[in-house]
C-alpha positions as CSV (number, residue, x, y, z in Angstrom):
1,X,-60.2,-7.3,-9.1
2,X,-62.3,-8.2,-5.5
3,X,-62.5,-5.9,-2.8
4,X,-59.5,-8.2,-0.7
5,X,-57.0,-8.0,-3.7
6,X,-53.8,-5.5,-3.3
7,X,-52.3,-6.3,-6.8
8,X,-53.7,-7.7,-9.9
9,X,-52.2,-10.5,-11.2
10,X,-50.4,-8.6,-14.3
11,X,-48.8,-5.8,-11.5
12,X,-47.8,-9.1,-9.1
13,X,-46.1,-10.9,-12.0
14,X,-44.2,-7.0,-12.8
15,X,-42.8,-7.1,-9.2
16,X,-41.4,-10.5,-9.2
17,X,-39.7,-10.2,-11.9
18,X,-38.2,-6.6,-11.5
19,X,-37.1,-8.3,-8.0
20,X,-35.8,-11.0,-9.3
21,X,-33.9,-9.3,-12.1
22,X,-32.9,-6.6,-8.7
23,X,-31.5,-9.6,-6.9
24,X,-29.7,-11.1,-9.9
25,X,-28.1,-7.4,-10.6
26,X,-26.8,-7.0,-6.7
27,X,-25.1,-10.6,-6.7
28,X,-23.3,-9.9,-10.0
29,X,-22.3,-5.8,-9.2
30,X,-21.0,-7.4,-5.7
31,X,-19.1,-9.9,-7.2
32,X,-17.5,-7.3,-9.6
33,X,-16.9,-5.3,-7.3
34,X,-15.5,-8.1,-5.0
35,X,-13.0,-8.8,-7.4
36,X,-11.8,-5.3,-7.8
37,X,-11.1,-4.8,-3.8
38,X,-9.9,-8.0,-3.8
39,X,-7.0,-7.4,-6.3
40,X,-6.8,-3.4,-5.0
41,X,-6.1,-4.7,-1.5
42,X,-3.5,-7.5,-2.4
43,X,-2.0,-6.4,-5.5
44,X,1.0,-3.3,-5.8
45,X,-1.2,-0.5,-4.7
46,X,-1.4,2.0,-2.0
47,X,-4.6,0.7,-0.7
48,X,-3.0,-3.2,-0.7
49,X,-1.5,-4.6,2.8
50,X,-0.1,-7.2,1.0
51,X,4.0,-8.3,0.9
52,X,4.4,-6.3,-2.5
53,X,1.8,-3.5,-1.3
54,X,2.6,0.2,-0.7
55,X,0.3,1.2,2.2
56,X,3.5,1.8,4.5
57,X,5.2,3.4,2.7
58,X,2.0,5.7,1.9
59,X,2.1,6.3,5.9
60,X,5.9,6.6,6.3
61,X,5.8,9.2,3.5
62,X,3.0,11.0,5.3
63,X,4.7,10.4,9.0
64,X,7.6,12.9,7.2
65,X,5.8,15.6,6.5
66,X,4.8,15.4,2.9
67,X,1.0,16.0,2.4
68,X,0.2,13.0,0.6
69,X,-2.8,12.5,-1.7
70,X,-4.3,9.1,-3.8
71,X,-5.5,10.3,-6.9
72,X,-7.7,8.2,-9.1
73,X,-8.0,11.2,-11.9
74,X,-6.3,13.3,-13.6
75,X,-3.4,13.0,-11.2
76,X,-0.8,15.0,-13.0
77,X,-2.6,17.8,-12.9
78,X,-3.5,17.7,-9.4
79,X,0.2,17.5,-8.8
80,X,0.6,20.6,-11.1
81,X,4.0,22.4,-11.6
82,X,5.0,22.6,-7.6
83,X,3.6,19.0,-6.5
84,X,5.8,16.2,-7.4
85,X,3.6,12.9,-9.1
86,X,4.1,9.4,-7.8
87,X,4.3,6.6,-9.8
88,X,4.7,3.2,-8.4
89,X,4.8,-0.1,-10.2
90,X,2.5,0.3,-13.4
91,X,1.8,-2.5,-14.7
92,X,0.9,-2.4,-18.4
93,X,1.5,0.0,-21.2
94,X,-2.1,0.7,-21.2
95,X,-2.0,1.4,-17.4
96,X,0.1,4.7,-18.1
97,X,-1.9,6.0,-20.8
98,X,-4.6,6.2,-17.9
99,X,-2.3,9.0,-16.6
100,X,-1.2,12.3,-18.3
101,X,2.4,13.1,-17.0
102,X,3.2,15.3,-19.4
103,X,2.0,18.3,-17.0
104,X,3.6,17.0,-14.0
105,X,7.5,18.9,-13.4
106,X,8.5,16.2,-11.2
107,X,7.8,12.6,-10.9
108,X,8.8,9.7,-9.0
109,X,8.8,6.3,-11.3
110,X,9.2,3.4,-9.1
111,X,9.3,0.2,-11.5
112,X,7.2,-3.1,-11.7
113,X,9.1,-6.3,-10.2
114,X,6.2,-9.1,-9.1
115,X,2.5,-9.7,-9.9
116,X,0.8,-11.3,-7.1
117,X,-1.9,-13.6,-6.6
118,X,-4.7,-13.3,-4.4
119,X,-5.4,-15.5,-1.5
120,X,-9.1,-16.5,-1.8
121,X,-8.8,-17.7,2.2
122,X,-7.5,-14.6,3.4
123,X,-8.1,-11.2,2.5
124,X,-5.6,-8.1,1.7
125,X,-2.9,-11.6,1.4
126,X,-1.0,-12.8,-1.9
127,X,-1.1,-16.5,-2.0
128,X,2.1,-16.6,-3.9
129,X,3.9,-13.6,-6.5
130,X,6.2,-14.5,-9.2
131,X,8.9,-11.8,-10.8
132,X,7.9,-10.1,-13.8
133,X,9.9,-10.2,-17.4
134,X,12.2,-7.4,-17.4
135,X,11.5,-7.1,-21.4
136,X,8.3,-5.5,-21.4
137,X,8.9,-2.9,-19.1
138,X,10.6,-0.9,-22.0
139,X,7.1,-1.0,-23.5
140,X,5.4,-0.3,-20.2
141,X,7.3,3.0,-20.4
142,X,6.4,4.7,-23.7
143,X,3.6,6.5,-22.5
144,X,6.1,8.1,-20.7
145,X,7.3,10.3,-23.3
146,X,11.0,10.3,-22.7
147,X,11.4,7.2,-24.4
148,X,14.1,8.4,-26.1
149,X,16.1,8.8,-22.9
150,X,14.7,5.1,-21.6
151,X,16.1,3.2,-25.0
152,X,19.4,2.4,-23.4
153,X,17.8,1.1,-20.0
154,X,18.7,-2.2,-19.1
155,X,17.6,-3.7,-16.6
156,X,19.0,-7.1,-14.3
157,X,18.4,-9.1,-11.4
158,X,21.3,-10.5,-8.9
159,X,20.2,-13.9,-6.9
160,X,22.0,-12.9,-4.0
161,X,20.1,-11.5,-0.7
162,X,22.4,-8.9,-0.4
163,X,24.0,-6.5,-3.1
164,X,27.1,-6.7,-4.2
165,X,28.5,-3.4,-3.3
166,X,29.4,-1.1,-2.0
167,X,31.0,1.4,-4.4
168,X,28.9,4.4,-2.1
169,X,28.3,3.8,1.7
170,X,24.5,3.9,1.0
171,X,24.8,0.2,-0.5
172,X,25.2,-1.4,2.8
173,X,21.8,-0.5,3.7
174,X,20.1,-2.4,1.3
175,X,18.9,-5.9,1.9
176,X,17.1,-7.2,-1.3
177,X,16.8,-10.7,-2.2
178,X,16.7,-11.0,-6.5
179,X,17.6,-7.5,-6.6
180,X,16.6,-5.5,-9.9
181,X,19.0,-2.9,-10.9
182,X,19.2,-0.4,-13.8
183,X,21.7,1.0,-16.2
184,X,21.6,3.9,-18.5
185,X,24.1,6.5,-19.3
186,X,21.7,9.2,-19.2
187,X,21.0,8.7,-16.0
188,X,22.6,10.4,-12.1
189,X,23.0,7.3,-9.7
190,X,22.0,8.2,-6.5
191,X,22.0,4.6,-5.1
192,X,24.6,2.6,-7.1
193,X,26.3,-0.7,-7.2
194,X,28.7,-2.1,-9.2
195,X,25.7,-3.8,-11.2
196,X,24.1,-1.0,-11.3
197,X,21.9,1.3,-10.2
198,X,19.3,1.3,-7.0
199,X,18.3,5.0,-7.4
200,X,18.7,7.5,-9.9
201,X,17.8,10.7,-11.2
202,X,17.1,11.6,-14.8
203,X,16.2,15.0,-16.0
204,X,14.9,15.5,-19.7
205,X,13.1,18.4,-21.2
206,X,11.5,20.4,-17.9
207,X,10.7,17.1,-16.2
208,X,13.1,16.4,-13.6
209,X,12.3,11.9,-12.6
210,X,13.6,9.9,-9.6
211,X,13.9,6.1,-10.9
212,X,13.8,3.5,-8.6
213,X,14.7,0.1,-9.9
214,X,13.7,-1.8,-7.4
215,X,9.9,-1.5,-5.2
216,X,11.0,-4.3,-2.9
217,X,12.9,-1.2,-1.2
218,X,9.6,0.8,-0.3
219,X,7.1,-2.2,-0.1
220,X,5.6,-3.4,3.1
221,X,7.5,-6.4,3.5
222,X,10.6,-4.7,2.3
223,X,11.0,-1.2,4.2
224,X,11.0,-2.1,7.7
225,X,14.3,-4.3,6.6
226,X,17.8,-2.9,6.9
227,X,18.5,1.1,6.2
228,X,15.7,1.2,3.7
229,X,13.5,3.6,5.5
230,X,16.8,6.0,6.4
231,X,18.1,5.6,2.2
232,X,14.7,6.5,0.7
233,X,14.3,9.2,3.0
234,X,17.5,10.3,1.8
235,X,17.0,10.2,-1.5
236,X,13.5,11.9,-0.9
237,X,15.4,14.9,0.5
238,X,17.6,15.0,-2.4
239,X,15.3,14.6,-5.1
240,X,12.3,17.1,-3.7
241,X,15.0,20.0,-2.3
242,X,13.6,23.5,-3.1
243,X,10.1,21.8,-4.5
244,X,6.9,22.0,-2.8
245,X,5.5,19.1,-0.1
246,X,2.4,17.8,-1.9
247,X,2.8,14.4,-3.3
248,X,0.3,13.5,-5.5
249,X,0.1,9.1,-5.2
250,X,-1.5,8.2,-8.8
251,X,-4.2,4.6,-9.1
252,X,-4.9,4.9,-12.0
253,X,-2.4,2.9,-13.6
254,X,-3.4,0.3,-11.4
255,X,-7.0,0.5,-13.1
256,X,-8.4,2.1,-9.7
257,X,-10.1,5.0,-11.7
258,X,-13.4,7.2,-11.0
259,X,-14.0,9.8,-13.7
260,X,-15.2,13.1,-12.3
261,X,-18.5,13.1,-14.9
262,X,-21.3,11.6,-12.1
263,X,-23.3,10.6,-15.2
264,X,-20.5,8.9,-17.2
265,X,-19.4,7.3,-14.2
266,X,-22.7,5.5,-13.4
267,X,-23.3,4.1,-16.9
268,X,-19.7,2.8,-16.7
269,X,-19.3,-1.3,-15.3
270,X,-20.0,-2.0,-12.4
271,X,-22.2,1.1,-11.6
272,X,-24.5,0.5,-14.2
273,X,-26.1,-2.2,-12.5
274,X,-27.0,-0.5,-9.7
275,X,-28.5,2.5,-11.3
276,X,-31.0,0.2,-13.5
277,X,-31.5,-1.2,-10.1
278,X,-32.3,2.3,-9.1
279,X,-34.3,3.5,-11.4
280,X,-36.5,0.2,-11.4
281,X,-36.9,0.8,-7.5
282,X,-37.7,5.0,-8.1
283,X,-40.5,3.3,-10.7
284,X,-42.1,1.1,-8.3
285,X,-41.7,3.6,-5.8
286,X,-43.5,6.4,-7.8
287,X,-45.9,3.8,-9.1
288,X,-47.1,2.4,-5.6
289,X,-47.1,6.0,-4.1
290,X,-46.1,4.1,-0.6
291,X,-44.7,6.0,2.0
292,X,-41.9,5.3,4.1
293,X,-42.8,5.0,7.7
294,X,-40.4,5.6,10.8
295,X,-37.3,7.2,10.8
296,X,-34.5,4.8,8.7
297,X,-32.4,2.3,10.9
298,X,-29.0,4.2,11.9
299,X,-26.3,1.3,10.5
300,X,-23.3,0.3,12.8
301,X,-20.5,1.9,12.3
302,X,-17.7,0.1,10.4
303,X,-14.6,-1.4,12.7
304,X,-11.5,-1.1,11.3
305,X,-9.7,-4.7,10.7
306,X,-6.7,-5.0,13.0
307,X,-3.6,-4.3,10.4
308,X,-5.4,-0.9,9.6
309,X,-6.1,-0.2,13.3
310,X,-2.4,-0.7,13.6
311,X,-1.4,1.3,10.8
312,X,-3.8,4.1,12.1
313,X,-2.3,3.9,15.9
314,X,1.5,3.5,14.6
315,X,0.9,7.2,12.5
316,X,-1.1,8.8,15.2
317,X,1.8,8.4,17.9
318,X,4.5,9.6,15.9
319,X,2.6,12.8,15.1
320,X,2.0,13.2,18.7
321,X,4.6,16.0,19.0
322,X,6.1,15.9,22.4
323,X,7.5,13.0,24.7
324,X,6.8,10.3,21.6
325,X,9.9,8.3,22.9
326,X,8.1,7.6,26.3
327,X,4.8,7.3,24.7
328,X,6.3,4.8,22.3
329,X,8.1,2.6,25.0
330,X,4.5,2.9,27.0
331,X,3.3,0.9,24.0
332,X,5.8,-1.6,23.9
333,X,5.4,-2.4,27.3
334,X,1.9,-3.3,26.7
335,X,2.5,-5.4,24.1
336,X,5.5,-6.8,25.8
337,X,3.3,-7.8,28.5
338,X,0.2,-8.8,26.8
339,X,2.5,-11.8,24.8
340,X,4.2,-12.5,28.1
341,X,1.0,-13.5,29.4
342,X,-0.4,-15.1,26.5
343,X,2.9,-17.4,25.7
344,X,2.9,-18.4,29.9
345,X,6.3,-16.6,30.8
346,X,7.6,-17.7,34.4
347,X,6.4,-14.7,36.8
348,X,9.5,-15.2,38.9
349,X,11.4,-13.4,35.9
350,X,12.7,-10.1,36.4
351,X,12.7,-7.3,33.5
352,X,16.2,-8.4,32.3
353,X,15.4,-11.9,32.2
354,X,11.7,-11.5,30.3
355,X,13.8,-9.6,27.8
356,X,16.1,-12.6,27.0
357,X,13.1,-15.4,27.8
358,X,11.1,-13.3,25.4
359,X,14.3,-13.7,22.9
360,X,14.7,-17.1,22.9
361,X,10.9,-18.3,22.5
362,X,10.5,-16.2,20.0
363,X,13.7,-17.4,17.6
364,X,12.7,-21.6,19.0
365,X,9.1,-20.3,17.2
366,X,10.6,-18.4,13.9
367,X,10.5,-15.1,14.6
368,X,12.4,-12.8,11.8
369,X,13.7,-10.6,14.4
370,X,15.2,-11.6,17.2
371,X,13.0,-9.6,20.7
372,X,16.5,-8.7,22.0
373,X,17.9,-6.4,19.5
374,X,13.9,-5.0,19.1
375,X,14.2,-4.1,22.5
376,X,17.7,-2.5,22.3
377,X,15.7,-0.1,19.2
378,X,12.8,0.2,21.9
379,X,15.4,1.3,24.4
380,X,17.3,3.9,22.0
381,X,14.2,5.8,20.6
382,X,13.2,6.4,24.2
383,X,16.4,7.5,25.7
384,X,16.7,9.9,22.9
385,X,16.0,13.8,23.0
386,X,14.0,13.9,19.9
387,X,13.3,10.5,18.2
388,X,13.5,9.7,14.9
389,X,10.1,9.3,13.1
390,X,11.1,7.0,10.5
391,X,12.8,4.6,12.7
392,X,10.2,4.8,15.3
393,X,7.8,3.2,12.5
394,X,10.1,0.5,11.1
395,X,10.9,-0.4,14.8
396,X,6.8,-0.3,15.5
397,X,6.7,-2.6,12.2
398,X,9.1,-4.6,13.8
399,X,7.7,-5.2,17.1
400,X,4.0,-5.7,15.4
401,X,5.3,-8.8,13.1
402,X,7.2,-10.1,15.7
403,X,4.4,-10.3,18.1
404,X,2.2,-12.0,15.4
405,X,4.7,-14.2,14.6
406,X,5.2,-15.7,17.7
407,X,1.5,-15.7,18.6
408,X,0.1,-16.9,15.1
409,X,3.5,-18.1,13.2
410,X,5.5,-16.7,11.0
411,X,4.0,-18.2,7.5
412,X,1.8,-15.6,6.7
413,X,5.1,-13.1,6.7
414,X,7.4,-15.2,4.4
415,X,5.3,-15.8,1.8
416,X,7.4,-14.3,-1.4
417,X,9.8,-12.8,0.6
């Protein structure tokens, strides 16, 4: 070794290799983890933005006043005997043995109807979903431990758009295309048609379940639509009467688990990688003795993508408190006026006729909704004393799509509806 030589050949050949074998390990733990987001943020999840996702209704529920909480372990215990746990769409036997019900009192089972597919191009979208075998859910349920009371459960799909009701006024509401219903004679309909039931209640041993047959009435794409937000907050009412307000929104069925142990969970896929990459990085560092000079570079602080700025602005107004209804129509009226501008209305229209010029581009483009009668809900919720909160969401919903629709089209909102 000369006097002008920093590293010896032996120590140079180390550090190439331990950063190559560094650089291999960060591709592969961020593909991994790619994947997983990926699927979390399109699939049936709370977290997914998707058509079939639940993040709305995780908001709506927490816009009514129930302290809401996404659990990723141990969930029935954190729901204990006065939360109520939430179950929505598991989708394998092994998913629910993830979860320990048994401890919960009360728990909400909503059931699996679609599996989605991932749009590569397009992130937090489903390139296309396909309807699940009813078969298997009978297996999917075991882990349940009320099987006995789930044997006679059948359950069956009509191709119509709209139920064939309405035995119970509820049934009008309900605007469901390939709707799955149940039937069981140990179970209370709540929601019921003459195929069967929509909602229903079961109570065995000192576990008292809501069923819901069908997630297309609580998923994003499908709670904005008809009465849906009004019946499930209905049937929430119902089912949590006298019980406490935390809800306790279980992953881990959906595979979205982090165990509590620190040291089992970073010797666990994909975390493993990144603590050899640690601990060959603490090595070198201890072995070099370098110091770090300078104070570290403060990183940007992450901007929310636009449908969770949305989401985020949608929840913040209706907890406002007072005068939401004019707060509310102060937002329309911006957006009103920023697609206005943007689609090159005339500006010799007055406010009646941008209403109905805003109506008829938007149908001649595609639009689900039709501006008019979004305006008339508009109109309601601020002429009203004390708004409703559920409707003021659904109608924000509304207004949101419709605006992208006619600005960027209408594909990206039809794709398994």
């Amino acid at each position: 070794m000369t006097s002008d030589t920093i590293f010896t050949r032996g120590t140079l050949t180390t550090l190439v290799i331990v950063g190559v074998l560094a650089f291999a390990g960060m591709i592969v733990s961020e593909n991994i983890s790619d994947r997983m987001t990926l699927q979390q943020r399109s699939g049936t999840t709370a977290f997914s933005k998707s058509a079939i996702g639940h993040e709305v209704f995780y908001r709506f529920l927490q816009g009514l006043g129930y302290d809401v909480q996404i659990s990723k372990s141990r969930s029935a215990g954190k729901a204990g005997p006065a939360g109520t746990l939430l179950l929505i769409e598991p989708g394998s036997k092994s998913a629910l043995k993830r979860t320990d019900i048994k401890a919960a009192r009360k728990v909400i089972l909503v059931l699996p109807k679609w599996r989605g597919v991932p749009d590569p191009k397009n992130r937090g979208w489903i390139g296309s979903a396909e309807l699940i075998e009813t078969a298997p859910i009978h297996e999917i349920l075991k882990p349940l431990h009320v099987h006995d009371a789930f044997r006679d459960l059948t359950l069956r799909r009509s191709h119509h758009s709209l139920a064939s009701g309405p035995p119970n006024p509820a049934t009008h509401l309900v605007e469901i295309a390939n709707l799955q219903l149940m039937d069981s004679l140990d179970f209370q309909p709540i929601v019921s048609f003459r195929d069967g039931m929509l909602v229903a209640r079961l109570k065995v041993d000192a576990r008292d379940i809501l069923v819901i047959s069908d997630p297309d009435l609580i998923s994003n794409h499908g709670l904005p639509k008809a009465g849906h937000a009004s019946l499930v907050r209905s049937a929430l009412q119902v089912f949590l009467s006298g019980s406490g307000n935390r809800i306790v929104l279980d992953e881990t069925i959906h595979g979205i688990q982090v165990d509590p142990n620190l040291v089992r969970t970073f010797i666990q896929p994909p975390f493993i990688l990144t603590t050899l990459i640690a601990l060959l990085a603490a090595g070198l560092l201890i072995w070099s003795s370098a110091g770090r000079i300078g104070a570290p570079v403060a990183l940007e602080q992450k901007r929310m993508s636009g449908k969770e700025e949305l989401i985020e602005n949608i929840t913040q107004l209706l907890l406002r408190g007072n005068h939401t209804g004019d707060t509310f129509a102060s937002y329309h009226n911006a957006l009103r006026a920023n697609v206005a501008q943007r689609l090159g209305a005339p500006a010799s229209l007055d406010h009646g006729g941008l209403t109905e010029w805003l109506g008829r581009v938007g149908n001649n483009l595609g639009a689900a909704d039709d501006y008019r009668d979004i305006y008339s809900d508009v109109d309601a919720l601020r002429s009203a004393l004390k708004p409703e909160q559920s409707k003021m969401l659904v109608t924000a919903i509304r207004l949101s799509r419709w605006r992208e629709e006619v600005l960027h089209g209408s594909s990206s909102y039809r794709r398994v509806v």
